[in-house]
Every structure is written in C-alpha cells, then in structure tokens.
C-alpha positions, 0 to 999 in steps of 0.5 A: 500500500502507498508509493515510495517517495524520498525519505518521508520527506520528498513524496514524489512516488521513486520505489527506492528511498532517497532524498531529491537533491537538497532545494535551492532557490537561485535567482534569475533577472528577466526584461521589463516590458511597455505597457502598450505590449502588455496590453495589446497581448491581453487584448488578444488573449482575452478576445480568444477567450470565447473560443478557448471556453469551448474547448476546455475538457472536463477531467474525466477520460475520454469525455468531452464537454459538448460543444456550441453550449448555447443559451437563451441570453448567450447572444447577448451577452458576446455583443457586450463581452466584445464592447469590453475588449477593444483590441486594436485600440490601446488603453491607458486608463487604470480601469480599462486596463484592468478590464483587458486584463481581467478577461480570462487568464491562462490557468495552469488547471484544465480540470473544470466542471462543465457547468461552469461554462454557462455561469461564466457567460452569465457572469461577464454580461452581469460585470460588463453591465455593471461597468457600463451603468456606473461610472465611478468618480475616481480609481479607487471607487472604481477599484470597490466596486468591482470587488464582488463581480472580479470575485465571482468571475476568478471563481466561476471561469473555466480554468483554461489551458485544456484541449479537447482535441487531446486524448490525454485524460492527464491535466499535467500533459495538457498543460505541458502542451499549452505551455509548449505553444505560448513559449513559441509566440512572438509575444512571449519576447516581451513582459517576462516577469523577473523570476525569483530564486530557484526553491527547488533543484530542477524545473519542468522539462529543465527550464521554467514555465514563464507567463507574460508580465501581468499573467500571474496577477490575480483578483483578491476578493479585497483589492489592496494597492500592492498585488498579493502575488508579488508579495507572496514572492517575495516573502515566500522567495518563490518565482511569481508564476509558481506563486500564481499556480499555488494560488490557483491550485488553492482557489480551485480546493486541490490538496496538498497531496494531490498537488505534491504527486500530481501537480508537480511541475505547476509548483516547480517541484515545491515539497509539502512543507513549502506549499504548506509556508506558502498557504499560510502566508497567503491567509495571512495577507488575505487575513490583513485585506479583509481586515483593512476592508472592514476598518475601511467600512468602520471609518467611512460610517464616522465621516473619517475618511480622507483620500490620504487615510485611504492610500495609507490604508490601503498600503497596510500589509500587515497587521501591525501597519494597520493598527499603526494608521487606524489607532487614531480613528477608533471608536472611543479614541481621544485623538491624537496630539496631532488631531486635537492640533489640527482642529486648532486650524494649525494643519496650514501652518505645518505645511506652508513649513515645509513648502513655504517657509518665507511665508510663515508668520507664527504670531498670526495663529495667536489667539488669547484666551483659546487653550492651545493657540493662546501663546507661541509655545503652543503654536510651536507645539502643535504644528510640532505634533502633526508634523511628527504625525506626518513624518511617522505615517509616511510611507518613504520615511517608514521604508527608509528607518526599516531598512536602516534597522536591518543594517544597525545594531538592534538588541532584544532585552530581557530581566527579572521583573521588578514587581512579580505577582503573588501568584508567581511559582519560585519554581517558575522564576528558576526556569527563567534563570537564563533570561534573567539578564539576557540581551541578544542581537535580533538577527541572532537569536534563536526561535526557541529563545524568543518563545521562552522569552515570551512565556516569562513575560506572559506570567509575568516574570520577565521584563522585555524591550527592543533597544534601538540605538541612538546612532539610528535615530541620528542617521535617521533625523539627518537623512529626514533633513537633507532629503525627505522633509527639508523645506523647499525654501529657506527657513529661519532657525526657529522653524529649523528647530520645530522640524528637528523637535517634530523629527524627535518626537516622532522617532521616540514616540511613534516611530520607535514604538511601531518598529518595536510591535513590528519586530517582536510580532516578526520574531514571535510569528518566525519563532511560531512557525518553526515550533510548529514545522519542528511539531510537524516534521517529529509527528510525521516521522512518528505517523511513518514509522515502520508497522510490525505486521504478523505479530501477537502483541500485548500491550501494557499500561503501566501503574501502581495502585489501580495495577498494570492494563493488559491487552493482547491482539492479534496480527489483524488487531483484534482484541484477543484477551485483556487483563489487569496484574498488579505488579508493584503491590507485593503480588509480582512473583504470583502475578508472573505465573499469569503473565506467563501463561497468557503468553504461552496461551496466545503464543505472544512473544512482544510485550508493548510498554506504555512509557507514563506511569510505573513505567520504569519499574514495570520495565525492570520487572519484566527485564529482570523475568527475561533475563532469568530465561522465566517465559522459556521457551518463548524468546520475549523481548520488550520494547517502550513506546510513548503513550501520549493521548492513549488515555484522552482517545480511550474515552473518546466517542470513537473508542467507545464506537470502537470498543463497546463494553470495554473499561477505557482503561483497559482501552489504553493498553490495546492503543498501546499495542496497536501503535506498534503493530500499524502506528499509522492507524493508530495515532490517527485517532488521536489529535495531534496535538496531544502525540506530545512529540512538539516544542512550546505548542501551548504557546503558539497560535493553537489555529495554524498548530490544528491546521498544519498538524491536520496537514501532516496527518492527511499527507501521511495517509495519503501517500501510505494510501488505503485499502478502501475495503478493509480500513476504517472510518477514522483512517479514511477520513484523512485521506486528501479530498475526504471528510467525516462525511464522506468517509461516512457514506464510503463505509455505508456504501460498502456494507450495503453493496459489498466491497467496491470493484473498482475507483469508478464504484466511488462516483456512486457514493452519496457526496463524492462529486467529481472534484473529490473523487479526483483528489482521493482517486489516487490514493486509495488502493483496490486489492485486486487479490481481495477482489478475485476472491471475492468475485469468484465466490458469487454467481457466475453466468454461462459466460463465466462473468460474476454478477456479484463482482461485475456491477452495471452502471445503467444510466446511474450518476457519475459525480454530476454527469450521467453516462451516455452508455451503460458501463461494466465495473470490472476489475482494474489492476491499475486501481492497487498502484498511485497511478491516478485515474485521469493517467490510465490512458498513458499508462496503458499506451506505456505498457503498449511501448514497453511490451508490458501487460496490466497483469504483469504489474508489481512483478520482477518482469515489470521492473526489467521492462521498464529498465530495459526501456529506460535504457535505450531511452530517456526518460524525458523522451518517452515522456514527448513520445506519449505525450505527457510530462516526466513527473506524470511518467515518473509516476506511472513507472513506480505504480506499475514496478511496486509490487502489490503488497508494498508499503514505504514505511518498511524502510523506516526504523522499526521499534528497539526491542530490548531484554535488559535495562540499565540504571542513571547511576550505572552511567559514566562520562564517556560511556558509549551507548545506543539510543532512539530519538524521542523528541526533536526541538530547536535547540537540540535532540531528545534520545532514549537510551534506556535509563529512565531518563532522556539525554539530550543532543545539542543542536551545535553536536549535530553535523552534517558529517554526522548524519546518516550517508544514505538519507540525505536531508533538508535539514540536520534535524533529526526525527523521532525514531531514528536510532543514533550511536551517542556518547555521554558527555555529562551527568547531573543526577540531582536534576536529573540531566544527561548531556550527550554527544552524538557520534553517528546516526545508525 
C-alpha cells in the first residue's frame, strides 16, 4: 500500500528511498516590458477567450464537454463581452486596463466542471453591465466596486489551458502542451516577469514555465494597492508564476497531496512543507485585506475618511501597519496630539513649513484666551505634533528607518521583573534563570529563545524591550533633513528647530514604538512557525514509522495502585484477551505465573510498554523475568513506546464506537499495542496535538498548530494510501479530498453493496462529486487479490462473468454527469498502484511501448521492462513520445514496478526491542551507548537510551558529517525514531540531566 517517495520527506512516488537533491532557490533577472505590449497581448488573449471556453475538457477520460453550449441570453451577452475588449485600440486608463486584463487568464488547471461554462457567460454580461451603468468618480471607487463581480468571475471561469482535441485524460500533459505553444509566440519576447530564486533543484522539462508580465496577477476578493502575488514572492522567495499556480491550485480546493504527486511541475517541484509556508502566508495577507476592508467600512460610517487615510490604508500589509494608521480613528479614541492640533486650524501652518517657509508668520495663529493657540509655545507645539504625525505615517520615511534597522545594531532585552505577582511559582522564576539578564542581537537569536522569552513575560516574570540605538535615530533625523522633509525654501532657525523637535518626537514616540510591535510580532510569528514545522516534521516521522505486521502483541499500561492494563491482539488487531496484574503491590512473583501463561496461551512473544506511569519499574520487572530465561521457551523481548493521548482517545466517542463494553482503561493498553503493530492507524485517532512529540505548542497560535498538524496527518495517509475495503472510518477520513462525511457514506456504501470493484464504484457514493473523487482517486488502493476472491465466490453466468463482482452502471450518476452508455465495473489492476485515474490512458499506451501487460504489474518482469526501456531511452523522451510530462511518467513507472503488497514505511526504523535495562547511576562520562530519538526541538535532540531518563543532543553536536550517508536531508534535524550511536558527555543526577554527544546516526 502507498508509493515510495524520498525519505518521508520528498513524496514524489521513486520505489527506492532517497532524498531529491537538497532545494535551492537561485535567482534569475528577466526584461521589463511597455505597457502598450502588455496590453495589446491581453487584448488578444482575452478576445480568444470565447473560443478557448469551448474547448476546455472536463477531467474525466475520454469525455468531452459538448460543444456550441448555447443559451437563451448567450447572444447577448458576446455583443457586450466584445464592447469590453477593444483590441486594436490601446488603453491607458487604470480601469480599462484592468478590464483587458481581467478577461480570462491562462490557468495552469484544465480540470473544470462543465457547468461552469454557462455561469461564466452569465457572469461577464452581469460585470460588463455593471461597468457600463456606473461610472465611478475616481480609481479607487472604481477599484470597490468591482470587488464582488472580479470575485465571482476568478471563481466561476473555466480554468483554461485544456484541449479537447487531446486524448490525454492527464491535466499535467495538457498543460505541458499549452505551455509548449505560448513559449513559441512572438509575444512571449516581451513582459517576462523577473523570476525569483530557484526553491527547488530542477524545473519542468529543465527550464521554467514563464507567463507574460501581468499573467500571474490575480483578483483578491479585497483589492489592496500592492498585488498579493508579488508579495507572496517575495516573502515566500518563490518565482511569481509558481506563486500564481499555488494560488490557483488553492482557489480551485486541490490538496496538498494531490498537488505534491500530481501537480508537480505547476509548483516547480515545491515539497509539502513549502506549499504548506506558502498557504499560510497567503491567509495571512488575505487575513490583513479583509481586515483593512472592514476598518475601511468602520471609518467611512464616522465621516473619517480622507483620500490620504485611504492610500495609507490601503498600503497596510500587515497587521501591525494597520493598527499603526487606524489607532487614531477608533471608536472611543481621544485623538491624537496631532488631531486635537489640527482642529486648532494649525494643519496650514505645518505645511506652508515645509513648502513655504518665507511665508510663515507664527504670531498670526495667536489667539488669547483659546487653550492651545493662546501663546507661541503652543503654536510651536502643535504644528510640532502633526508634523511628527506626518513624518511617522509616511510611507518613504517608514521604508527608509526599516531598512536602516536591518543594517544597525538592534538588541532584544530581557530581566527579572521588578514587581512579580503573588501568584508567581519560585519554581517558575528558576526556569527563567537564563533570561534573567539576557540581551541578544535580533538577527541572532534563536526561535526557541524568543518563545521562552515570551512565556516569562506572559506570567509575568520577565521584563522585555527592543533597544534601538541612538546612532539610528541620528542617521535617521539627518537623512529626514537633507532629503525627505527639508523645506523647499529657506527657513529661519526657529522653524529649523520645530522640524528637528517634530523629527524627535516622532522617532521616540511613534516611530520607535511601531518598529518595536513590528519586530517582536516578526520574531514571535518566525519563532511560531518553526515550533510548529519542528511539531510537524517529529509527528510525521512518528505517523511513518515502520508497522510490525504478523505479530501477537500485548500491550501494557503501566501503574501502581489501580495495577498494570493488559491487552493482547492479534496480527489483524483484534482484541484477543485483556487483563489487569498488579505488579508493584507485593503480588509480582504470583502475578508472573499469569503473565506467563497468557503468553504461552496466545503464543505472544512482544510485550508493548506504555512509557507514563510505573513505567520504569514495570520495565525492570519484566527485564529482570527475561533475563532469568522465566517465559522459556518463548524468546520475549520488550520494547517502550510513548503513550501520549492513549488515555484522552480511550474515552473518546470513537473508542467507545470502537470498543463497546470495554473499561477505557483497559482501552489504553490495546492503543498501546496497536501503535506498534500499524502506528499509522493508530495515532490517527488521536489529535495531534496531544502525540506530545512538539516544542512550546501551548504557546503558539493553537489555529495554524490544528491546521498544519491536520496537514501532516492527511499527507501521511495519503501517500501510505488505503485499502478502501478493509480500513476504517477514522483512517479514511484523512485521506486528501475526504471528510467525516464522506468517509461516512464510503463505509455505508460498502456494507450495503459489498466491497467496491473498482475507483469508478466511488462516483456512486452519496457526496463524492467529481472534484473529490479526483483528489482521493489516487490514493486509495483496490486489492485486486481481495477482489478475485471475492468475485469468484458469487454467481457466475454461462459466460463465466460474476454478477456479484461485475456491477452495471445503467444510466446511474457519475459525480454530476450521467453516462451516455451503460458501463461494466470490472476489475482494474491499475486501481492497487498511485497511478491516478485521469493517467490510465498513458499508462496503458506505456505498457503498449514497453511490451508490458496490466497483469504483469508489481512483478520482477515489470521492473526489467521498464529498465530495459529506460535504457535505450530517456526518460524525458518517452515522456514527448506519449505525450505527457516526466513527473506524470515518473509516476506511472513506480505504480506499475511496486509490487502489490508494498508499503514505504518498511524502510523506516522499526521499534528497539530490548531484554535488559540499565540504571542513571550505572552511567559514566564517556560511556558509549545506543539510543532512539524521542523528541526533536530547536535547540537540540531528545534520545532514549534506556535509563529512565532522556539525554539530550545539542543542536551545535549535530553535523552534517554526522548524519546518516544514505538519507540525505533538508535539514540536520533529526526525527523521532531514528536510532543514533551517542556518547555521554555529562551527568547531573540531582536534576536529573544527561548531556550527550552524538557520534553517528545508525
């Protein structure tokens, strides 16, 4: 079950288990362009767009979208799309220019829905109508009202780049194929968009996809002055046109899986875990859009807004930028100094400062007996406020101090805080003895010290500031003078002495605060992410650890007063026999001889140790029975596995669901045999944050930990893959294009009507439309042995066909089309591999080509062939000849060579059972022992090495020299599981502290 893919890292399908080269991102620099060209290219395309429309082929094999779909108002509307595009005429309105532009975009997707046609014909009448009825009074009135309709046509239009005339039911060959013509047009000289750097090692077919300038632009549901594409690449440092079919992918609810194996060249190879960076980079500047929308909303009902306001709230890419522009304008806000001196009418006065100094005569803005006006001190001070008003909330200014600080000296500070709540642990204080005085460049610190940083302050132990040095603010203050805000004439040395006592106040009291929120909201939001992608790499390395199939385990939930849980299943998992001894009572040696006798019963030779609780004695006891040779003549070995969340899910509805009538304690002790046995299946169950294998998860954003984790677990079952006839709901639910419901109605379905035959048999299922049916196809395994079986136990005719095993589609709905002609279900040996359902067609031509049969797949000669094949030709070769595209290939060779039984979690390390124990005190400094990685942070390497206690690695110890030669890695992080050769370094038994060096990875 499920493909091999590199490393538990890379899933790109390869049967061997290497790592792809380590990802680079290189840059390269690309022409600028006019915009006459610009437009005149548009123009065409959009113009084709029609016909375009026509052709677009739904996903489905062989199938056709039929074409001349006419409507009643379909007349009507192509009158008006063509009074949109006037192609020979060029543009140089901004709105104009956005409706050219806007009229249809090559998309990198052409799975479309066939109803999607009509809706969009409709959709561009009613945006045309719209656009010629009102006429907004300036740009970015105009820009508002288009939201709503540019929304629903991003959303509705069909996905071009498809071809009807083609054969190929793969979207990826499709789009190689449109990809190939437009870099053969003439306009593709012009408005190449600078390309980022290279994320990944190769792009498709060795050279990148380039989109004209403008093509990778895409319409938000809020427009912002700044395009949300070229953002995303520059925070993210991929090229804007991947970024463009990430979020096109996205838009259209393609999952991270399916995108991984089946989309891979529209993503230039990007892994998971980048395509997972770059979604949550995109919700957050999404996040920000909505927000600035609302505020916009909010201030326009007071009577607030002015064109300045707007501009700079439409310039807001963060979250603190905009709460630096808006704070002033809240409901219940008294205003700002520089509010209160602008009522005073002194806004006048600070701008004829800086345009017309000569002209300014401060005692004419005098009035006695008015509170702020009544001397010139006051004048002085108020033209002073907004001048400083004006100076923080400029954007060249705030562009200049930022960038300044990236080059300067900026420290993070923490110490002790000088009044503690009484509710303060001293227990608490003692683990912030580091902080206590701790001052660190921003540019080096470490994640892991910025979230301890943030708990102490958080309960209010630790102190914490930002220091910026006075050097910066002098290079600042001289750089506003000389440039920014030096008047354009010449002003008198009191005027002078306003605008540096403005560019004072503004450093210290606006501008430094801002900068502060936006560097510790930075470092907090990195240290974040790399908490939760250091969470997530150790629990996909948990999720994929090697099963131990074939095996009678018992499972053992340690304890004191309440005894020790047993539980015994069988290689299938079915619950044979559960028990309670009490081993640390006085009772051990009687409750031996049980022990022993339920081993030799059910001929159990694996004990399962849950690591909570009287673990430590429970592994000594039996330690010490093993060694006395007492279970003879079994050979028994034990082994210790963590039981974080075993108790949480044994009370859980679906444990109950599960294990009916069962005690939820002796429930613990059958999770804990079962996480050895499959831990896939079983972990699973648990959410995952409560698996325990992270690094300060309760103190990070509990919404991206849920999200990302949910991520990692449905990409791990997806590449495993699932016996759809044989796995359960809870794991099925986690396959990519799945949910709780429709795994629901699979399991309904296949208790009402059998096992499934085939993937067609899916479409059936209530609530699998089309869309789902293409993201889970492909990782969902049919076992064709499973299914001879079964169908040669029903009724056969006189032709031999089982009626039970070959069901017959007569006109029944697949997704939302119907069939034109009655379909058989048979079998189909392409169902048990990764190759995905829209790919059968090249994969039966491949077979065609290598001389290759579908009952040969999985088998050595499958495997020769293909060698054979690849021999004589290149990959890349046999790829143009059928017509598709290597990744596609690629794909199709590891389905048809793995055998049927293969699972890729083999190649990972299996449980270390032991016999013996040895104690902390029996330790020595130089000791040389073995180990298994339980948990993996940013500042080092937690190892069991059998002592009780877990020692731990050093980030600074672990090299690349030192890790494993076979594996290669993005990282020198190292995954739980993973068992390393260490040396002891020190022993601190009073805290209970081992330190450790490691020497290699085994």
């Amino acid at each position: 079950m499920g493909v091999a893919y590199y490393c538990a890292v890379d899933w790109d399908g390869q049967s061997s288990c290497k790592m792809s080269s380590l990802p680079r991102r290189a840059k390269t620099q690309a022409q600028n362009v006019e915009s006459k060209n610009e437009l005149s290219f548009f123009s065409e395309l959009s113009s084709g767009s029609e016909e375009d429309d026509k052709e677009d082929s739904i996903w489905e094999p062989q199938k056709k979208v039929p074409k001349n779909r006419k409507q009643p108002a379909a007349k009507e509307s192509k009158q008006k799309q063509g009074r949109r595009v006037k192609k020979n005429i060029p543009q140089t309105d901004a709105v104009s220019k956005d409706l050219a532009v806007k009229e249809e975009l090559t998309s990198p997707i052409a799975i479309v829905d066939a109803s999607l046609e009509e809706k969009n014909h409709k959709l561009h009448a009613t945006k045309t109508l719209k656009t010629a009825a009102k006429k907004p009074k300036n740009s970015v009135q105009r820009a508002k009202k288009k939201l709503k309709v540019d929304e629903e046509i991003s959303q509705a239009s069909p996905l071009e780049g498809g071809n009807s005339n083609m054969e190929i039911p793969s979207t990826s060959t499709t789009w190689e194929d449109v990809c190939k013509k437009e870099e053969s047009e003439d306009d593709f000289t012009f408005g190449q968009s600078p390309l980022k750097r290279m994320k990944t090692e190769a792009c498709p077919q060795g050279k990148p996809v380039r989109f004209p300038d403008g093509a990778s632009s895409i319409k938000e549901e809020v427009e912002m002055s700044w395009d949300i594409v070229q953002v995303l690449s520059e925070r993210t440092n991929i090229e804007l046109w991947v970024c463009a079919n990430i979020i096109r992918l996205f838009n259209d609810d393609n999952t991270i899986p399916f995108i991984i194996r089946y989309r891979k060249e529209l993503v230039n190879n990007l892994d998971a875990d980048s395509l997972r960076e770059v979604r949550q980079t995109l919700d957050e500047l999404r996040a920000v859009a909505k927000k600035v929308h609302s505020t916009i909303q909010k201030i326009k009902k007071e009577g607030k807004m002015s064109d300045c306001l707007l501009k700079a709230l439409l310039n807001c890419k963060t979250f603190e930028e905009l709460e630096h522009v808006s704070a002033p304008y809240k409901t219940g806000s008294k205003g700002t100094k520089a509010q209160r001196a602008k009522q005073l009418g002194l806004e006048g006065a600070a701008r004829i400062l800086l345009e017309n100094p000569g002209q300014l005569n401060l005692l004419s803005y005098v009035k006695p007996g008015v509170k702020g006006l009544s001397e010139l001190k006051d004048i002085e001070t108020g033209i002073q406020h907004i001048l400083a008003d004006m100076i923080a909330k400029d954007k060249d200014t705030l562009n200049f101090i930022r960038d300044l600080c990236q080059h300067r000296y900026i420290c993070i500070q923490s110490s002790l805080a000088k009044v503690s709540s009484k509710k303060v642990n001293e227990k608490d204080v003692g683990k912030f003895q580091l902080y206590q005085n701790f001052s660190c460049n921003i540019r080096n610190i470490h994640h892991h010290q910025i979230l301890a940083i943030n708990r102490g302050e958080n309960l209010k132990i630790l102190t914490v500031k930002v220091n910026i040095s006075d050097g910066v603010k002098n290079e600042f203050c001289r750089w506003c003078l000389q440039n920014r805000w030096r008047p354009r004439g010449f002003a008198r040395p009191e005027l002078m002495q306003i605008l540096r006592n403005s560019l004072d106040d503004s450093f210290k009291r606006l501008i430094v605060p801002l900068l502060c929120r936006e560097f510790r909201a930075k470092l907090t939001s990195d240290a974040e992410k790399q908490s939760v992608m250091m969470f997530g790499q150790n629990l996909r390395q948990l999720l994929l650890t090697s099963p131990v199939p074939g095996r009678t385990l018992m499972g053992v939930d340690p304890g004191y007063k309440h005894g020790c849980k047993l539980a015994i299943i069988s290689p299938t998992s079915q619950i044979l026999h559960t028990d309670v001894v009490y081993l640390h009572c006085g009772q051990g040696f009687r409750e031996a001889e049980k022990i022993k006798r339920l081993l030799l019963d059910f001929n159990c030779s694996t004990v399962v140790i849950g690591n909570g609780t009287a673990c430590r004695e429970t592994e000594a006891y039996f330690a010490d029975l093993i060694t006395r040779n007492y279970f003879a003549p079994l050979d028994v070995v034990y082994c210790i596995v963590s039981e974080a969340g075993a108790s949480i899910y044994s009370v859980s509805p679906e444990a109950n669901k599960e294990m009916p009538g069962l005690d939820p304690n002796l429930r613990s002790a059958v999770s804990i045999a079962r996480r050895v046995q499959d831990p896939l299946a079983e972990l699973v169950k648990i959410e995952p944050k409560h698996i325990g294998v992270g690094m300060y998860q309760h103190d990070v954003s509990q919404t991206l930990l849920k999200a990302t984790l949910d991520s990692i677990v449905e990409e791990c079952v997806s590449f495993v893959g699932v016996d759809i006839n044989i796995c359960s709901e809870i794991l099925l639910r986690h396959i990519a294009g799945l949910n709780a419901n429709r795994a629901k109605n699979i399991i309904e379905w296949r208790e009402k009507n059998g096992p499934f035959i085939n993937r067609e048999q899916l479409k059936k299922v209530k609530g699998l439309g089309p869309k789902s049916f293409q993201q889970c196809a492909g990782f969902i395994r049919i076992n064709q042995d499973y299914i001879r079986t079964f169908c040669s136990s029903g009724p056969t005719d006189s032709s031999g066909q089982s009626h039970q095993g070959a069901a017959v589609l007569t006109g029944e709905k697949l997704g939302k089309k119907k069939t034109k002609a009655d379909v058989t279900l048979t079998p189909n040996p392409l169902d048990q591999t990764c190759i995905h359902p829209e790919s059968y067609d090249i994969a039966v031509r491949f077979l065609s080509f290598i001389g290759g049969t579908l009952h040969e797949i999985g088998k050595p000669e499958m495997q020769q062939k293909i060698n054979s094949s690849l021999g004589k030709e290149s990959i890349e070769k046999i790829a143009e000849r059928l017509q598709t595209t290597t990744h596609t290939l690629q794909v199709i060779m590891d389905g048809l060579s793995q055998p049927e039984s293969f699972d890729f979690r083999t190649d990972f390390d299996k449980p270390d059972f032991k016999r013996n124990i040895v104690c902390l005190e029996d330790l020595q400094v130089g000791t040389v022992l073995t180990g298994k990685v339980e948990n993996a942070t940013l500042f080092g390497v937690f190892v069991d090495i059998g002592v009780g206690k877990l020692g731990l690695i050093p980030i600074r110890s672990i090299t690349e020299a030192k890790l494993s030669k076979t594996k290669k890695r993005r990282s020198l992080g190292l995954g739980p599981g993973e068992k390393v050769e260490v040396k002891v370094l020190n022993i601190d038994i009073p805290r209970c502290r081992i330190s450790l060096d490691l020497l290699r990875v085994l």
